[in-house]
Structures are given as C-alpha cells and as structure tokens.
N, C-alpha and C positions, 0 to 999 in steps of 0.2 A: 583773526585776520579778516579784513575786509571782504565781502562779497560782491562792491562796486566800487567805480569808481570814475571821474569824469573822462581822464585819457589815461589809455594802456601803448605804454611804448614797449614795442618787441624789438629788444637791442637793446643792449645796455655799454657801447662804447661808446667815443667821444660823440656822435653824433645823435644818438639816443638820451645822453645824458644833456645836452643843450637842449633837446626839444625838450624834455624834462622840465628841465630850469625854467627854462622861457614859459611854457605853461603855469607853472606855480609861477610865478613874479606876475600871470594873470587871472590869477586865482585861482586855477583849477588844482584839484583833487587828482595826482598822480599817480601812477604807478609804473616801474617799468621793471623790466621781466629781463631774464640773459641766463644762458646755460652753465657761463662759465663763471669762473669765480673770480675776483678783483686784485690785482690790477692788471686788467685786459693788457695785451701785446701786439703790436701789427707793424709790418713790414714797410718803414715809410720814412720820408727823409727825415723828417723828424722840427721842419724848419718853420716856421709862422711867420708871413708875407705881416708887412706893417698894419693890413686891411683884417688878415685875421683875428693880429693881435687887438687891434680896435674891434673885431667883432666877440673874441673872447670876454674882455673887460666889461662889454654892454651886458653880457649873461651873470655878470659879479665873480667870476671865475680868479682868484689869485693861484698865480705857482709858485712858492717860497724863491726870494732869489738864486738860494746855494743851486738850486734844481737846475738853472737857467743861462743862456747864455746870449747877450745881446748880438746882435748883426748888423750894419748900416749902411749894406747895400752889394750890388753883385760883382762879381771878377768873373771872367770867359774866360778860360783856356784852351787853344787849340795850338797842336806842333810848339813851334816857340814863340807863337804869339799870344796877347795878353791884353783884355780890354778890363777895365773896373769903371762903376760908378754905381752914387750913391745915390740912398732914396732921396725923395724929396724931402725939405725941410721938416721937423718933426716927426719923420718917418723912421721907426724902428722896427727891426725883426725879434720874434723872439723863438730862439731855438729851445728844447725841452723834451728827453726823453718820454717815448710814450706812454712808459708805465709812470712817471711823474707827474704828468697831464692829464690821464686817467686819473691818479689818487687823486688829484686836486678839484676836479670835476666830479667825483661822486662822493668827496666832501661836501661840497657845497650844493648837492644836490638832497644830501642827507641834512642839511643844517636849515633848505629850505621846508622841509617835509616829506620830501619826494619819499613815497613806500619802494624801496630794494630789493628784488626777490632775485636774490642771487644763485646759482644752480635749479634754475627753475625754467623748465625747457616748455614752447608752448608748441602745442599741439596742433592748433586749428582755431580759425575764428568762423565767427558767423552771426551775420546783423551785428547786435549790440552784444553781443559774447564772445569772448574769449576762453579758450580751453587750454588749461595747465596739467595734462593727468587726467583726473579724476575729477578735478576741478573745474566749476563752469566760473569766468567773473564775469559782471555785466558794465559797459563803457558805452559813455556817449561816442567816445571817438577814440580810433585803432592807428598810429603811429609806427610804420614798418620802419625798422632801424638794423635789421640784420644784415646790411653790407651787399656786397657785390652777388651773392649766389641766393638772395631774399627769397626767404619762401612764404612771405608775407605778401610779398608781389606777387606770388604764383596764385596763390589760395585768391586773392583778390581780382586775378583776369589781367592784370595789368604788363602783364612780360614782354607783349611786343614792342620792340628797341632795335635801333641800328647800331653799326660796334664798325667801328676801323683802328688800325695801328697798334692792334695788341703786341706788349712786348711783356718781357720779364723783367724783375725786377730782383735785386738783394739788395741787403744790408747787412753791417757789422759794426761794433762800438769798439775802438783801440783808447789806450791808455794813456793819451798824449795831452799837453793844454796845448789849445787853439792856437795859430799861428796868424792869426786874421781875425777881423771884428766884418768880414763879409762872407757871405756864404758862393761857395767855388764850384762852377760847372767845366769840370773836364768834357771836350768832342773830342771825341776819338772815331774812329772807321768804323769799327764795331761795336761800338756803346757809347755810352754819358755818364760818367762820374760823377756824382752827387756830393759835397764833403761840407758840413755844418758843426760848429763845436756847439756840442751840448748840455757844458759845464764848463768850469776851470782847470778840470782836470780829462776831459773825452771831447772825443770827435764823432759826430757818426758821417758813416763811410757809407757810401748806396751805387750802385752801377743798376743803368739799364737798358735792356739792349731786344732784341729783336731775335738773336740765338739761343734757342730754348736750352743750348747745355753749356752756355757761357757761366761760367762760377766767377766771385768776386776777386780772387786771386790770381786767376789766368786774364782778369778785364786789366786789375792792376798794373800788369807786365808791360799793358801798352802805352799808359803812362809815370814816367823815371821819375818826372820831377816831386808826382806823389808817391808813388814806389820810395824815392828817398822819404820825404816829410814822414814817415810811417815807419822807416827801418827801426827795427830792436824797439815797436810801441807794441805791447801787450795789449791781444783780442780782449775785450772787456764784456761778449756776449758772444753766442755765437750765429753765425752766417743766417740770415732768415730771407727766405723769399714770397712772391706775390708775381700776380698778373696785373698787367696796367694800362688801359686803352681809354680811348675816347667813345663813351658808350649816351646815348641821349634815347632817351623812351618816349615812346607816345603818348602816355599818359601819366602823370602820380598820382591822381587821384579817382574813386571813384566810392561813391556813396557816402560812408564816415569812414573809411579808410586813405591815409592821406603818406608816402613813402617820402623820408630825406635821410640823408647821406647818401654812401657808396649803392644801397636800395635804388636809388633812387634817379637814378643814371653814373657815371665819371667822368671826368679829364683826367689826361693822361697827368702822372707825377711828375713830368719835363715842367711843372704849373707851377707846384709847390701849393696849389688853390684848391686843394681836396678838402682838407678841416676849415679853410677860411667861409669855402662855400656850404658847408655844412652847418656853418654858425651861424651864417644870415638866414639861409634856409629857416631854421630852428624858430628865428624872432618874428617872421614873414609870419610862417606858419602857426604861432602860437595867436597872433594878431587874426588871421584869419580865421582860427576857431570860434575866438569870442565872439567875432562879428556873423560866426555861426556861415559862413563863405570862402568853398573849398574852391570853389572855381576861381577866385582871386590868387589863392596859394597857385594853382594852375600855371596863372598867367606869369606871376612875379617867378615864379621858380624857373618856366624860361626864360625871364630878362635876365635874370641873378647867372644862368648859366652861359648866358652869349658869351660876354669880356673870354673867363677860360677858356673855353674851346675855342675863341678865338687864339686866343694867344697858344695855344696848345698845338693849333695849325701852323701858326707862321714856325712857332721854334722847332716843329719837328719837322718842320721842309729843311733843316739843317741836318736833321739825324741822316748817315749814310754818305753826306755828300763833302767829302772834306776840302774841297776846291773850295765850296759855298760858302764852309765853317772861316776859312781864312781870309775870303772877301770880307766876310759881314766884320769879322773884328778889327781888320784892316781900318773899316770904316768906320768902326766906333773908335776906335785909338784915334785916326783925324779928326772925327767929327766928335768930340765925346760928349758935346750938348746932344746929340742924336742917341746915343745910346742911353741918357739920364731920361732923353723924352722919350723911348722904349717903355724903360724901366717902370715912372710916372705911370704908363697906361695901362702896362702889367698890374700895377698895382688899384686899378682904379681909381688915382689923383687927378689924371686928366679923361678928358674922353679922346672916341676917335677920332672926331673932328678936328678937336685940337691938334689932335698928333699928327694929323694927313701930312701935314707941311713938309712936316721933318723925314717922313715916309716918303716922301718924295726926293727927299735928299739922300736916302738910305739908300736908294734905289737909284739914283745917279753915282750915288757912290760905287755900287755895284760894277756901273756899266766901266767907271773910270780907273777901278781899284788893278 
C-alpha cells in the first residue's frame, strides 16, 4: 500500500469521488479514503438539473440507461393550480438513484486509477500528512469531502459559516412508472413535495419542510392529487431523512487543504443544485491544484455558489406563504415565456441580466394577479 500520494480526498461520496476523477484526468496520484463501504446512500431528491448532467459527463461519469430516468423540464403544483415548462432547447434532466450514481462514479474512479480505501476512517491531518489509525500517509494536497458535519473543516480552522432556513427533509422510493417526463414540485402550507421518476419502474418521493416532526406520510395527506398518483404503489426503500439549509463559509481553503461538496458550504434542496455544484466545484478545483492556486479555487467557488443561493432565496420566499404560491403560478400559467425564463436562469443558460426583463413582468404579474 502506498505511503504517498499527490491528493487525499477524505469522503468518498458523490462529491469526493468527482474531485477524485477530476484530479486523475490532471494527472495526479490519488487517493481517497471513507469509512463506510460502497454504495454510499443519502437523503436527496435524487434529480440532476441539465447543468449537472453536463457537469457529470465532463468527469467521464456514465450511469447505465436502465438505472436512469430522463426529465425535460418542471411543473408547479399548488391547491389546483398548475404551471409547467420546459428546459431550454437541448436541455435534459437526469434523474438516478443515489446508490446507482455512486456505483457508477466509483467505477470510473477505479477504471481511472483512483487508490479506494473503503472502511478506512481518518483520524486527523497535519501539514502534508494524513492519519488513518496507525497510519501516517503523506500528500501534497488534502480534499475535505465529508459532507455537512466535515471534520476536515474542523481540524483545518475553517468552520466559521453563516446558516439560514434549516429545514428537514425525507425521502422514499414507491413502486410505480413515472407518470411525467418532468420533475413535480408540490407547495403546500407546511412543506414542498419533491417527486422525480428514477427509473421505469420508481419514483422517488422527498417532502421538505420546516416541522422537525413532520414525516412523509402525514406531508402526503396534504396533497390528494399525489396521495392518489401513489395509492396501492409499494414503498420500494424505506423513509430516510436530512437536514437542509442555505449554509456559505467564510473560507474553503487554507494552506493545502482545500473543502467541496456539502464540506464545503450548501443550498438549500428547494435547488436541486447540490450534486450539479459539486461537480463544477470538483473541475475548478482540480484546475486549480496544477496551477498549484488555491486562492483561485477561493474565488471561483464563490461565483460557482452565487446562481443557487440565489435561486434558493427567491423559491423559498414562496415556502409558508400560500397566497404567494398562487400568485406566482397564476403568473406563469399567463405568462409561461416567464416561467421557461425562470427556469433558463435556474439552470444557468441565461444570466441575470438577461432575465431582469421578464422579472420585471413576474413582478407586475404579482401586483395584477
């Protein structure tokens, strides 16, 4: 077994194994480390914005199609109304359970060279060492990838972070095929329903809400129309939850230690832009190694994070507020070029400039709705 190696990535889920790849595809000598053993699980819509899936593909990442389900754009649900629109041209989602996304990413992380140390819990770093046990290994550069609670960010000084709009979150897989080739956001009063098919045969189900003892079954009851779409569909996993807020840090890097993914700040999951931002993260930062300039990674990781939290702000000014919920879709049912040029900026095809216009008509719409 090695005693070095160029980067040590502590995490080894979807976001650890991108920085991974990304690394090897720039030569470097890999490693990455995780306590648990493969195929990791986590609590999450399960759905890839058309920017993700274009930032997947850039990593060489295939998911067998059977695994897979495409998407081509969003539908709103509140009370009985009803807005849909679709990405922009060329614009595809792909939805894919998370242990299927996993296998397929620590495939092709193993097919690159990437070293696996799977059940291998690390201890502590320091300078150019890393501590597994017993074991010392030594690294030009340390990769915090262990998710929201990182104690790679701890060890490294980097914790101080602001956090608003924690909420919780579930999930569940039912036994039904898709009824829609767009991924479906229920507003409800006390939650957001989340529903993506994730094959030809499942659906995954996700509620999130703001009630730490709301469960997925009592969020259900408040909306009938999926309440039916669901009736007599066998649980196909069972109920998993998470915490989900809008979390930005003050710093991810300091010295050769350099933090992405959920490490590494969040958007709330109202985004769908958690994995998509993790993969750009991933290629930024792999770029910035070679050129041996973490302060670049610095910079680009907060442009990379503006768009979501942006958009994470305006959709959650809709959580709680069911008067609001019905204006806005009012508005996109009329105007439904306004809601495709939403959608567009969500997805970063346009920018905000471009979009001002039609914000400005969203927002008349409001007043006139």
């Amino acid at each position: 077994m090695l005693n070095s190696t160029d980067v040590f990535v502590i995490g080894g889920g979807p976001a650890g194994l991108a920085a991974a790849i990304a690394a090897r595809q720039r030569g470097f000598r890999v490693t990455v480390a995780d306590g648990a053993k493969p195929p990791i699980d986590k609590s999450c819509g399960e759905g890839l914005l058309p920017d993700a899936k274009v930032a997947l593909e850039r990593l060489g990442v295939t998911v067998p199609l059977a695994d897979t389900h495409l998407f081509r754009g969003v539908r709103f649900h509140s009370s009985e109304l009803c807005a849909d629109a679709s990405f922009p041209p060329g614009g595809v989602g792909l939805a894919v359970r998370r242990t299927a996304l996993h296998g397929s990413m620590t495939e092709r992380a193993a097919a690159l060279g990437v070293d696996l140390l799977w059940q291998a819990v690390v201890t502590g770093i320091s300078g150019e060492h890393v501590c597994l046990g017993d074991r010392t290994m030594r690294t030009r550069w340390i990769v915090g990838a262990d998710g929201s609670n990182s104690r790679v960010r701890r060890w490294a000084g980097l914790d101080a972070q602001s956090r608003s709009n924690l909420r919780y979150a579930f999930r569940r897989h039912y036994r039904v095929a898709p009824w829609t080739d767009r991924m479906e956001i229920y507003w409800g009063d006390r939650s957001q329903g989340y529903v993506t098919g994730v094959s030809s045969e499942q659906v995954c189900v996700a509620f999130a809400s703001h009630d730490a003892n709301l469960r997925l079954e009592e969020a259900l009851l408040a909306f009938p129309d999926l309440s039916a779409r669901l009736r007599g569909a066998e649980p196909a996993s069972a109920e998993r939850g998470a915490l989900t807020a809008n979390r930005r840090l003050k710093r991810v890097c300091r010295g050769n230690v350099a933090l992405i993914g959920d490490a590494s700040g969040t958007v709330d999951a109202i985004t769908g832009e958690g994995l998509g931002l993790s993969f750009s993260q991933a290629v930024v930062l792999a770029e910035c190694m070679k050129s041996d300039n973490l302060a670049r990674y610095e910079a680009e990781h907060r442009r990379l994070s503006l768009r979501p939290l942006l958009m994470a702000r305006l959709l959650l000014t809709l959580d709680r507020r069911p008067w609001l919920q019905r204006r806005v879709l009012r508005v996109f049912r009329a105007r439904p070029q306004v809601f495709r040029k939403f959608l567009a900026l969500h997805i970063g095809a346009v920018s905000p400039i471009d979009a001002a216009l039609d914000g400005v008509r969203l927002g008349w719409g409001l007043l006139t709705a």
